[in-house]
VEXDREN-2710 file (C-alpha; in Angstrom, 1 decimal):
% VEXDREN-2710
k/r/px/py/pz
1/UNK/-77.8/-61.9/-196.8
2/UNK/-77.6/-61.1/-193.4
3/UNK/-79.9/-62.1/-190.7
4/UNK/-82.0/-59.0/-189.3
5/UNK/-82.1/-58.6/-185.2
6/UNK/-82.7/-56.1/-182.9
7/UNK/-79.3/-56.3/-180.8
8/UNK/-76.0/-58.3/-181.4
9/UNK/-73.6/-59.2/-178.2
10/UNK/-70.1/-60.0/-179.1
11/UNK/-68.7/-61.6/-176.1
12/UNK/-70.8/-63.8/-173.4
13/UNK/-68.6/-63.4/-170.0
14/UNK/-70.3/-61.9/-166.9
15/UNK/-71.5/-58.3/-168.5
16/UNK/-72.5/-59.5/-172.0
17/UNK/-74.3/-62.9/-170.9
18/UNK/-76.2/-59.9/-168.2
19/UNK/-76.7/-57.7/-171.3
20/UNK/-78.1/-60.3/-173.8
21/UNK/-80.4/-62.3/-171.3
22/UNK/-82.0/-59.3/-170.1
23/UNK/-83.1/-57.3/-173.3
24/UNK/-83.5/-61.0/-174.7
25/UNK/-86.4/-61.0/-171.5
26/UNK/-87.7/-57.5/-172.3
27/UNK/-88.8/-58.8/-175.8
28/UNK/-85.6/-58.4/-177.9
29/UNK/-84.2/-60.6/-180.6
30/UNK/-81.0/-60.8/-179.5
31/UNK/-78.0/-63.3/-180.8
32/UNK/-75.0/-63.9/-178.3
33/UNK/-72.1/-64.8/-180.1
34/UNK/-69.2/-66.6/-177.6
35/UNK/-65.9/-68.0/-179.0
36/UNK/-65.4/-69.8/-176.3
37/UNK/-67.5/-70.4/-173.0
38/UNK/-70.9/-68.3/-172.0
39/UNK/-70.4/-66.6/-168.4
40/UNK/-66.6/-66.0/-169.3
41/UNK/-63.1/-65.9/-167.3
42/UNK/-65.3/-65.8/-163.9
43/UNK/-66.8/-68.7/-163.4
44/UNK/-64.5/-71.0/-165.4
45/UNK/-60.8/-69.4/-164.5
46/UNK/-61.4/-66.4/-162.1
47/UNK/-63.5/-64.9/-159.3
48/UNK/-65.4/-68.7/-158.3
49/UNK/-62.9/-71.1/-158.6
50/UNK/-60.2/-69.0/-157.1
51/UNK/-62.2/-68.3/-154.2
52/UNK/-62.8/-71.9/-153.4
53/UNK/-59.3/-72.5/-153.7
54/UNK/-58.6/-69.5/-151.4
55/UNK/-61.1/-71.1/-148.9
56/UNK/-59.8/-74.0/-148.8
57/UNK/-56.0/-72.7/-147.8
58/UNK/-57.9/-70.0/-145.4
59/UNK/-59.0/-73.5/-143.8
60/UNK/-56.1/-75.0/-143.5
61/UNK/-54.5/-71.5/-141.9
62/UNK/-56.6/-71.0/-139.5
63/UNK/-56.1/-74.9/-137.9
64/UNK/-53.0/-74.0/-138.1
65/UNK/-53.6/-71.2/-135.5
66/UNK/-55.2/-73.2/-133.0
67/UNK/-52.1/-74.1/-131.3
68/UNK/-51.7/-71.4/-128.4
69/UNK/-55.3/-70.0/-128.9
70/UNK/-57.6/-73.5/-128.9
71/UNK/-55.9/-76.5/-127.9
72/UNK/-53.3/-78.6/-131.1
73/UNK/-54.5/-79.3/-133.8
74/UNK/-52.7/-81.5/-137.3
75/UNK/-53.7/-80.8/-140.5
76/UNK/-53.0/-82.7/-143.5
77/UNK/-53.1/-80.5/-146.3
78/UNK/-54.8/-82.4/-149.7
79/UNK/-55.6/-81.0/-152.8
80/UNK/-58.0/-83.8/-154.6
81/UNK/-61.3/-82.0/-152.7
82/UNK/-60.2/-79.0/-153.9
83/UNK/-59.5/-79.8/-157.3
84/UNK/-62.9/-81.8/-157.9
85/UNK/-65.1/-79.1/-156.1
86/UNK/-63.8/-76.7/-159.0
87/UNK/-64.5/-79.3/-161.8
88/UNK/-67.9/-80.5/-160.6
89/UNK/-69.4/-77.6/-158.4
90/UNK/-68.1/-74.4/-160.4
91/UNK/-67.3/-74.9/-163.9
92/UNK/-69.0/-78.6/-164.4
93/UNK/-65.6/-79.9/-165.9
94/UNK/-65.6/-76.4/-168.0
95/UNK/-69.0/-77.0/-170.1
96/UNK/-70.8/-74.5/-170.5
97/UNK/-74.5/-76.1/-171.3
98/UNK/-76.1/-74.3/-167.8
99/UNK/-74.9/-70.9/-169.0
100/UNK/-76.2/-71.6/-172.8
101/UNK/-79.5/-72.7/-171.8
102/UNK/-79.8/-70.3/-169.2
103/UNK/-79.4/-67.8/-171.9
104/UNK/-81.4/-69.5/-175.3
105/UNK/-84.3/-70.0/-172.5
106/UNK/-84.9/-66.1/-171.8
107/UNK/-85.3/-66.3/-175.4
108/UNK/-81.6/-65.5/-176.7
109/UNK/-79.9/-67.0/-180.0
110/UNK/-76.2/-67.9/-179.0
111/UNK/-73.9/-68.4/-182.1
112/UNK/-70.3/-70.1/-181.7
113/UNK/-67.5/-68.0/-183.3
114/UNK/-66.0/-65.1/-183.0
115/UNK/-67.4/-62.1/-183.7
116/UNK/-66.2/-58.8/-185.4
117/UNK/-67.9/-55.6/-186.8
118/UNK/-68.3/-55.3/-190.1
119/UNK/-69.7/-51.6/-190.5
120/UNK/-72.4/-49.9/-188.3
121/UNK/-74.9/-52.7/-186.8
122/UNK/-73.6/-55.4/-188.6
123/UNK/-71.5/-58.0/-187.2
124/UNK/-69.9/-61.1/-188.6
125/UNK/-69.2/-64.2/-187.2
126/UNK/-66.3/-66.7/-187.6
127/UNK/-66.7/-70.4/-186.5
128/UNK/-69.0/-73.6/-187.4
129/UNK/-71.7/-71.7/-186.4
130/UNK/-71.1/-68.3/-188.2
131/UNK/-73.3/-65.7/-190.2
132/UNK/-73.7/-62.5/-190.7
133/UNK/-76.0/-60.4/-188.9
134/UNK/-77.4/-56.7/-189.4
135/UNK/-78.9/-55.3/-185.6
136/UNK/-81.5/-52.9/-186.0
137/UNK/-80.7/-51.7/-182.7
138/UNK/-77.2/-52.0/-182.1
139/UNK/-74.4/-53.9/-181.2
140/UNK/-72.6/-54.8/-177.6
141/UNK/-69.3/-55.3/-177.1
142/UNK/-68.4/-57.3/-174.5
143/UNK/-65.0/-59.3/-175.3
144/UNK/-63.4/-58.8/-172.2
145/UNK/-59.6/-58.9/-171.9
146/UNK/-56.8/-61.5/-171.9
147/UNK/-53.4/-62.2/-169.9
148/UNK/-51.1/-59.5/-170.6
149/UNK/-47.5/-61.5/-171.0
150/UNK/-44.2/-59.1/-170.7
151/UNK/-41.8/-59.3/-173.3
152/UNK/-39.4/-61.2/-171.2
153/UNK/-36.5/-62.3/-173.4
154/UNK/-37.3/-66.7/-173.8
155/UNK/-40.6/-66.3/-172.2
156/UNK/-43.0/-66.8/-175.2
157/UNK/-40.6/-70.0/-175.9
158/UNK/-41.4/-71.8/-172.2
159/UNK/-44.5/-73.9/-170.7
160/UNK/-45.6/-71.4/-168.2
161/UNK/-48.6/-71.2/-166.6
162/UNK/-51.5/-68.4/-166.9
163/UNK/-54.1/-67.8/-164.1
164/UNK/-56.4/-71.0/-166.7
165/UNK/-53.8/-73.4/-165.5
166/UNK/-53.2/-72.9/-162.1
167/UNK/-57.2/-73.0/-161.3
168/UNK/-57.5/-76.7/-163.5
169/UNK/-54.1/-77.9/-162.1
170/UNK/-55.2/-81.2/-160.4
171/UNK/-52.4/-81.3/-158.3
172/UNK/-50.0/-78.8/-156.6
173/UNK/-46.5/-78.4/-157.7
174/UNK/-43.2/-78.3/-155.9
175/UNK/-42.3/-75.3/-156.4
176/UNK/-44.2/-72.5/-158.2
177/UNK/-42.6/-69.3/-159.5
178/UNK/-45.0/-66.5/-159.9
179/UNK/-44.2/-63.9/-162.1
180/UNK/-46.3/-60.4/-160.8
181/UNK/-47.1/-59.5/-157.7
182/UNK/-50.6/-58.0/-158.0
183/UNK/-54.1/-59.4/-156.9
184/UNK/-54.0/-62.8/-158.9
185/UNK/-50.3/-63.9/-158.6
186/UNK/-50.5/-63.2/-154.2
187/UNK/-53.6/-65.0/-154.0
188/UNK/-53.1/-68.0/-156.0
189/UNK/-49.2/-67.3/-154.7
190/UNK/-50.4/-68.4/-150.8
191/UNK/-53.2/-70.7/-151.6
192/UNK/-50.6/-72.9/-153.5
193/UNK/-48.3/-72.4/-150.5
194/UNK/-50.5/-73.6/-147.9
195/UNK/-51.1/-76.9/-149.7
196/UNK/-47.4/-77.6/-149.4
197/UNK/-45.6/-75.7/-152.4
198/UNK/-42.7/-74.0/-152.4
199/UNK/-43.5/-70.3/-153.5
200/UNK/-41.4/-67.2/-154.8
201/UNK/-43.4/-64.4/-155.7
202/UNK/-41.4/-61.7/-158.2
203/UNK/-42.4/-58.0/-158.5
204/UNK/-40.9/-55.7/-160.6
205/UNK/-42.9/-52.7/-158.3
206/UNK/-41.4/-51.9/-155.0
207/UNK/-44.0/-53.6/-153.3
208/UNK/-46.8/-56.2/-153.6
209/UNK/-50.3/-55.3/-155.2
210/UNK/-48.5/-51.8/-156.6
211/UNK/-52.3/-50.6/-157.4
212/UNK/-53.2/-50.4/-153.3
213/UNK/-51.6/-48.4/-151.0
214/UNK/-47.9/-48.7/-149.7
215/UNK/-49.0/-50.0/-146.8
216/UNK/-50.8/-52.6/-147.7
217/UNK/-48.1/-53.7/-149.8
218/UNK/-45.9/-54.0/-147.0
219/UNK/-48.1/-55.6/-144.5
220/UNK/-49.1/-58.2/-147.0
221/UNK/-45.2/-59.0/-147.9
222/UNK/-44.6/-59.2/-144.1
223/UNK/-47.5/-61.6/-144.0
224/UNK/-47.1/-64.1/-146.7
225/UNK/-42.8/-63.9/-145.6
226/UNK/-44.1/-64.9/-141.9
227/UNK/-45.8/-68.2/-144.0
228/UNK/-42.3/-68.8/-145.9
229/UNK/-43.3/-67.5/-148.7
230/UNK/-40.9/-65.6/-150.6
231/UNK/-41.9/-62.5/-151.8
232/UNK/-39.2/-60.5/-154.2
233/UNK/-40.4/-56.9/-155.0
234/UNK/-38.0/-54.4/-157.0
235/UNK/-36.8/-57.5/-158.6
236/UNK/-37.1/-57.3/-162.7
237/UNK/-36.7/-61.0/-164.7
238/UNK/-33.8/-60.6/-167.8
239/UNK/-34.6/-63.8/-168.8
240/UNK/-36.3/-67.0/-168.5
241/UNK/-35.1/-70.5/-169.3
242/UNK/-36.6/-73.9/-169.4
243/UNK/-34.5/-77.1/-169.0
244/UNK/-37.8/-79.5/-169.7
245/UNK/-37.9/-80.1/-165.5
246/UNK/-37.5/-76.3/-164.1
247/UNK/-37.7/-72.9/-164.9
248/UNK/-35.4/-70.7/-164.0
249/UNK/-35.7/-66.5/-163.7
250/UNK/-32.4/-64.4/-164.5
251/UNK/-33.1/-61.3/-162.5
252/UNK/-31.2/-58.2/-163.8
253/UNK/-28.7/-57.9/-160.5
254/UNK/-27.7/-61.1/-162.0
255/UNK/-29.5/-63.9/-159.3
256/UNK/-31.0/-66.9/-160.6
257/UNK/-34.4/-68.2/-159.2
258/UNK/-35.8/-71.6/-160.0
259/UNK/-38.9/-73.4/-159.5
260/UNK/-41.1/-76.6/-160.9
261/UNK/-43.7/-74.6/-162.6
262/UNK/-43.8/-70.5/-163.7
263/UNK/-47.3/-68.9/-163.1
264/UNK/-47.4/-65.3/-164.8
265/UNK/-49.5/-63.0/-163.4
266/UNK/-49.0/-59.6/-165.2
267/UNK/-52.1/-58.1/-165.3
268/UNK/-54.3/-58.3/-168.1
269/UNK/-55.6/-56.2/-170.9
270/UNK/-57.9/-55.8/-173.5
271/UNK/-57.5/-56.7/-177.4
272/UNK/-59.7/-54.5/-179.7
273/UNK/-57.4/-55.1/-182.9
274/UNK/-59.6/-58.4/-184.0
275/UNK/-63.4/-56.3/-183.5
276/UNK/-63.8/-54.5/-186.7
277/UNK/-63.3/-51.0/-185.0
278/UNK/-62.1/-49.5/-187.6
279/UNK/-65.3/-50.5/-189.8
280/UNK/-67.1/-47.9/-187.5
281/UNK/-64.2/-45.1/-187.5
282/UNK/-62.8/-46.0/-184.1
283/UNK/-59.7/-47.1/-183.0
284/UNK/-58.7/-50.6/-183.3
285/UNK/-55.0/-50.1/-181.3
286/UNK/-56.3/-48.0/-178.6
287/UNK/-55.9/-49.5/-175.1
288/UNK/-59.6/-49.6/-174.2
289/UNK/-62.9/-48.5/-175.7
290/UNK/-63.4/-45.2/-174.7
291/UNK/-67.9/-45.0/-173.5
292/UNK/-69.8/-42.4/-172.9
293/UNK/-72.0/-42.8/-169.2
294/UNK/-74.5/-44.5/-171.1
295/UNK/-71.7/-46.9/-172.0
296/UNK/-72.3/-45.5/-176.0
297/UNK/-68.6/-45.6/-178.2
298/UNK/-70.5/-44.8/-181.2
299/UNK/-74.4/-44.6/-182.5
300/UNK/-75.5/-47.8/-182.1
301/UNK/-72.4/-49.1/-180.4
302/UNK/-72.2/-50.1/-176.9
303/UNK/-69.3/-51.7/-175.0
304/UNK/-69.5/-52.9/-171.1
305/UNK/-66.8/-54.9/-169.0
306/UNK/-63.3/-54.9/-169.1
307/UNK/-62.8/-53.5/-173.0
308/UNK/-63.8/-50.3/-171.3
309/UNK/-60.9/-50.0/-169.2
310/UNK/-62.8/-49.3/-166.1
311/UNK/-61.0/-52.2/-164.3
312/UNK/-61.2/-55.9/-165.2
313/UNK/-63.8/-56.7/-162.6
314/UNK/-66.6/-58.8/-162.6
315/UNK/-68.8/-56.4/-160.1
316/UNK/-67.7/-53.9/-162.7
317/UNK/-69.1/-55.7/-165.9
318/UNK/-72.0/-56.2/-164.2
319/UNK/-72.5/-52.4/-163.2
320/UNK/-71.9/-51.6/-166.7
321/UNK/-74.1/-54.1/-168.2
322/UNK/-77.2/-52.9/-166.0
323/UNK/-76.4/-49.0/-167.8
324/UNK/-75.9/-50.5/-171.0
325/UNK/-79.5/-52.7/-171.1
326/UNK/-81.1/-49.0/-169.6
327/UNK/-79.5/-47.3/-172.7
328/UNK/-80.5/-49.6/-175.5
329/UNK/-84.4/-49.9/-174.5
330/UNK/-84.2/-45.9/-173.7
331/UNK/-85.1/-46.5/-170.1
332/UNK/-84.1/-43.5/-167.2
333/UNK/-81.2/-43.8/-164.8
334/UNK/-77.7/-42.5/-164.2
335/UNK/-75.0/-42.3/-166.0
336/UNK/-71.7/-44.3/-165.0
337/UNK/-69.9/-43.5/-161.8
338/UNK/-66.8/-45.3/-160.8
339/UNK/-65.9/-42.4/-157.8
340/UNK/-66.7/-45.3/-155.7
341/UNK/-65.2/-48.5/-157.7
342/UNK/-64.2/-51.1/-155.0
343/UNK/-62.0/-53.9/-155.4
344/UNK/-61.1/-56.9/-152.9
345/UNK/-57.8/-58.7/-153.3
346/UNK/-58.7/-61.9/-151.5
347/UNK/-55.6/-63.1/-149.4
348/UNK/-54.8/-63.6/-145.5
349/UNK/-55.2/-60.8/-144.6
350/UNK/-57.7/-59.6/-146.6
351/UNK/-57.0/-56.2/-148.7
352/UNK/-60.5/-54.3/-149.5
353/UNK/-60.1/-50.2/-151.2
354/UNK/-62.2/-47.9/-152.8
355/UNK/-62.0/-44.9/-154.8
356/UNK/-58.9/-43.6/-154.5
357/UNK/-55.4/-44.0/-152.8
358/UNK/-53.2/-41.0/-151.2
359/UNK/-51.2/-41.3/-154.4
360/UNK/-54.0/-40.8/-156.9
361/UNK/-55.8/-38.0/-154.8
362/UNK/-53.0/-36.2/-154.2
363/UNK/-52.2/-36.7/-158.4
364/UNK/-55.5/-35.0/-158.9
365/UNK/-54.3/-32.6/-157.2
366/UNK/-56.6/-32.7/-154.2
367/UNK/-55.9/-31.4/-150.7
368/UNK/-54.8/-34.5/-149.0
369/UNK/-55.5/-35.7/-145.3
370/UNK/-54.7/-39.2/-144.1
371/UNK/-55.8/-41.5/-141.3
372/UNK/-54.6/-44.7/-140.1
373/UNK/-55.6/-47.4/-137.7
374/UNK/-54.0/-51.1/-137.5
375/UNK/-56.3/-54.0/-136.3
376/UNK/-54.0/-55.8/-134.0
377/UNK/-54.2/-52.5/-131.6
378/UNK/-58.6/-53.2/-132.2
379/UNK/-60.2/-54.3/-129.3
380/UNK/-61.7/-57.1/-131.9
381/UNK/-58.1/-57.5/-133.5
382/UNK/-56.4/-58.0/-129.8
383/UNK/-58.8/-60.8/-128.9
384/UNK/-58.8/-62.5/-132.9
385/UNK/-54.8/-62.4/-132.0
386/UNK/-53.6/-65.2/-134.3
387/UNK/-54.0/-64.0/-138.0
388/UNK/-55.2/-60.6/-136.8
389/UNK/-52.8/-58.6/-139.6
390/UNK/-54.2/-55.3/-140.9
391/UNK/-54.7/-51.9/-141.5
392/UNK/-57.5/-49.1/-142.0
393/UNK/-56.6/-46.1/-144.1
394/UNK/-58.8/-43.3/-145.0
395/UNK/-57.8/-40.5/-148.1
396/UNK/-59.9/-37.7/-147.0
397/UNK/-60.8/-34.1/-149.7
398/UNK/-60.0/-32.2/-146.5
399/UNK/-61.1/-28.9/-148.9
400/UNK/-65.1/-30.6/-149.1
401/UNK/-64.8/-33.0/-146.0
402/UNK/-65.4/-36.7/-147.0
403/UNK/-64.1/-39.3/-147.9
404/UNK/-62.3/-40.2/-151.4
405/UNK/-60.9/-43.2/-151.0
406/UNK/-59.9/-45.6/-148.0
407/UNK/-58.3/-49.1/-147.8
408/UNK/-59.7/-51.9/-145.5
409/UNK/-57.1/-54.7/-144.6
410/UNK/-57.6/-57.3/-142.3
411/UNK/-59.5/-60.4/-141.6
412/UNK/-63.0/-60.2/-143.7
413/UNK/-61.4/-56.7/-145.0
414/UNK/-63.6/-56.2/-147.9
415/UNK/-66.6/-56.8/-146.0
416/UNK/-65.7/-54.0/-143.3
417/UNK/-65.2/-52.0/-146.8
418/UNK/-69.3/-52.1/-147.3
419/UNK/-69.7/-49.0/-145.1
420/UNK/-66.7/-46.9/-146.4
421/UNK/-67.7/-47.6/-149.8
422/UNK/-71.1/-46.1/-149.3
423/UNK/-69.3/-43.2/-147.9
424/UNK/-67.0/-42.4/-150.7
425/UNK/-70.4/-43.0/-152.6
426/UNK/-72.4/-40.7/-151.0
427/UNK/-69.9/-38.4/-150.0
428/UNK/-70.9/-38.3/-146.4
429/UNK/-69.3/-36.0/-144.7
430/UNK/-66.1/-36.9/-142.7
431/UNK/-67.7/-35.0/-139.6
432/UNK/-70.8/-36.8/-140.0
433/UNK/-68.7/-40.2/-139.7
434/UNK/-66.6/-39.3/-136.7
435/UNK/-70.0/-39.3/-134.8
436/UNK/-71.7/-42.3/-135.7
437/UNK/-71.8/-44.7/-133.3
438/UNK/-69.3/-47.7/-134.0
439/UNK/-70.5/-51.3/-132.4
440/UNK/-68.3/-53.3/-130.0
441/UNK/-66.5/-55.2/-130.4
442/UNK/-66.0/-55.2/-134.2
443/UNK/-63.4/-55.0/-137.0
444/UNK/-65.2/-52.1/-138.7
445/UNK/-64.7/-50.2/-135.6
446/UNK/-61.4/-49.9/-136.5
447/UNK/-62.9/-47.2/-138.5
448/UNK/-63.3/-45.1/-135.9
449/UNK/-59.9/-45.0/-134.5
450/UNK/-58.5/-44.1/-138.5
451/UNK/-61.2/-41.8/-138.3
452/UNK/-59.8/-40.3/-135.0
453/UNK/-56.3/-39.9/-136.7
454/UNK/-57.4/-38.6/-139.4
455/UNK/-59.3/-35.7/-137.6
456/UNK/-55.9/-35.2/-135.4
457/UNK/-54.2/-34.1/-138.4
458/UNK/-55.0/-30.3/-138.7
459/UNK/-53.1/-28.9/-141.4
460/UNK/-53.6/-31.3/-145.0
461/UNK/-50.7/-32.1/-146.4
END
């Protein structure tokens, strides 16, 4: 028979670990069922490790810069600290025992397997630890999403690399190949390159991070090229080939690129085929589950995170998960909002955007106004001088006055975001903004002077 709860979580990354520990704390019986590690792709594979990795090669940049600004400097580039600060401080040689208890101590039941629906409220579970279980409450979704390979003719058949392997690799390679241009394969791209390898970057887009604006794109090309790294965008792979010692890419114009070890880094999706969705009359081939603002997909069905489709963000899953643990104990609070969804892709320079770009606001057919500002012409970006690349851009409603979107790159670029997030957020009117007062000498000033552009720009386009 099956065990009786109150709620079942399917998935323990970021948003379901959030869910389950906190209506496990309001009094809840809750069971967490994980198939593989509690806290998920973030803290094992993703946002933390990567972002001591990118530390580390932002290091070893910027004493790189010293000559001309500081003095001379040598660095010596060496990837052991690197590699053992991810396996003892981040993901504790990938066990997941903190997590767990962290979880079963708020008063949680975590169950190894994977779990699937099995009809409203009840869920089973696959693994040595399986069961079945009937919520009286309700059941969360929360399985996340996986790396989304193309069907690259002799790809499937080849070692390469996913996002897992480059953050465990103890030691650099070569030469690395990186298959996608967007945030993951340019940030793991020039952290691998700044501890010596040799790095082509391949994008089938005309230009890097094809989700940001144009301009960033550009600017971020021209920036990892100035480091010698070689980034190939309009360039779409034919094939890929394996020798047992290097890969090789077969672009369509015919070139050949080759390199020690292939990362791919082609976005990721979400797989709701395995859940059981069809046990509860929805969709188990659609793309995403589609949730109501109360993150609801059905009576007694709530999904949160990346199956949603809301962006495969950890500050997202989060957000969600906070709506979701309001809806199932029936407290007050607003519904979703993503107008203001930020994202950070963290290389050198930095690329920070909300809401969103020219393209998409113009798509939705709004009245379109654009402004523009670079840091180097900043009185802060004149006197940072050495790695002082960037860019503000702000999408402006011009037929309600504020802001929709806007794109902060630069050095620390999605911490000047903060403030233009709040905007798009609030909608604050654009007018409102031009008069605020702006401190000196700062890289959010730069705000201002995209501000000022945007203002000069009478007629919207």
């Amino acid at each position: 028979m099956a065990e009786q709860v109150d709620v079942v979580v399917i998935g323990m990354g970021p948003g379901g670990e959030h869910v389950a520990g906190r209506l496990a704390e309001s009094g809840l019986s809750v069971v967490g069922v994980e198939a593989e590690l509690v806290g998920g792709e973030c803290p094992y594979w993703a946002c933390i490790p990567s972002k001591m990795m990118i530390r580390a090669g932002n290091l070893l940049a910027e004493a790189r810069r010293v000559p001309g600004m500081a003095g001379s400097a040598q660095v010596a580039a060496d990837w052991a600290p690197v590699a053992a600060r991810i396996r003892d401080e981040a993901t504790d040689d990938w066990n997941d025992r903190v997590a767990a208890d962290r979880f079963t101590g708020k008063g949680g039941v975590l169950v190894r397997g994977r779990g699937r629906l099995a009809g409203p409220g009840r869920v089973e579970v696959d693994g040595p630890e399986g069961g079945s279980f009937e919520a009286r409450i309700g059941v969360v979704l929360a399985t996340g999403s996986r790396p989304q390979i193309p069907p690259v003719p002799g790809l499937a058949d080849v070692p390469y690399w996913t996002n897992r392997d480059a953050i465990a690799a103890k030691e650099p390679p070569a030469s690395l190949l990186v298959l996608g241009g967007g945030a993951v394969g340019v940030e793991l791209a020039q952290v691998y390159h700044r501890f010596g390898t040799a790095v082509t970057v391949v994008e089938a887009m005309d230009t890097l991070v094809p989700a940001e604006e144009p301009e960033a794109g550009e600017l971020l090309a021209q920036a990892l090229a100035a480091e010698d790294v070689s980034p190939r965008t309009g360039a779409r792979v034919a094939a890929v080939r394996h020798d047992g010692e290097a890969f090789t890419l077969t672009l369509e114009n015919g070139e050949e690129l080759t390199g020690d070890q292939l990362l791919v880094a082609t976005g990721r999706k979400a797989d709701l085929s395995a859940l059981g969705l069809e046990t509860v009359g929805l969709d188990p081939s659609a793309r995403s589950l589609k949730t109501d603002g109360r993150m609801l997909a059905a009576p007694g069905l709530w999904g949160v995170g990346d199956v949603t489709g809301h962006g495969a963000f950890t500050h997202v899953a989060m957000y969600e998960a906070e709506i979701a643990v309001r809806s199932v104990l029936g407290d007050p609070g607003p519904d979703a909002d993503y107008r203001a969804l930020p994202r950070v892709t963290f290389t050198d320079p930095e690329i920070g955007a909300v809401g969103l770009t020219e393209r998409q606001a113009r798509e939705k057919g709004l009245p379109v106004r654009t402004g523009c500002s670079r840091v180097p012409e900043s009185a802060r970006g004149w006197i940072h001088k050495a790695g002082n690349e960037g860019l503000v851009k702000l999408v402006e409603d011009s037929g309600r006055g504020v802001l929709v979107g806007a794109t902060t790159m630069g050095p620390t670029g999605g911490e000047v975001l903060y403030g233009l997030a709040v905007a798009v957020q609030a909608e604050v009117p654009v007018e409102t903004l031009r008069h605020m007062i702006f401190a000196y000498p700062t890289f959010h000033r730069g705000v201002e002077d995209a501000l000022r552009d945007l203002w000069s720009k009478t007629d919207p386009a």
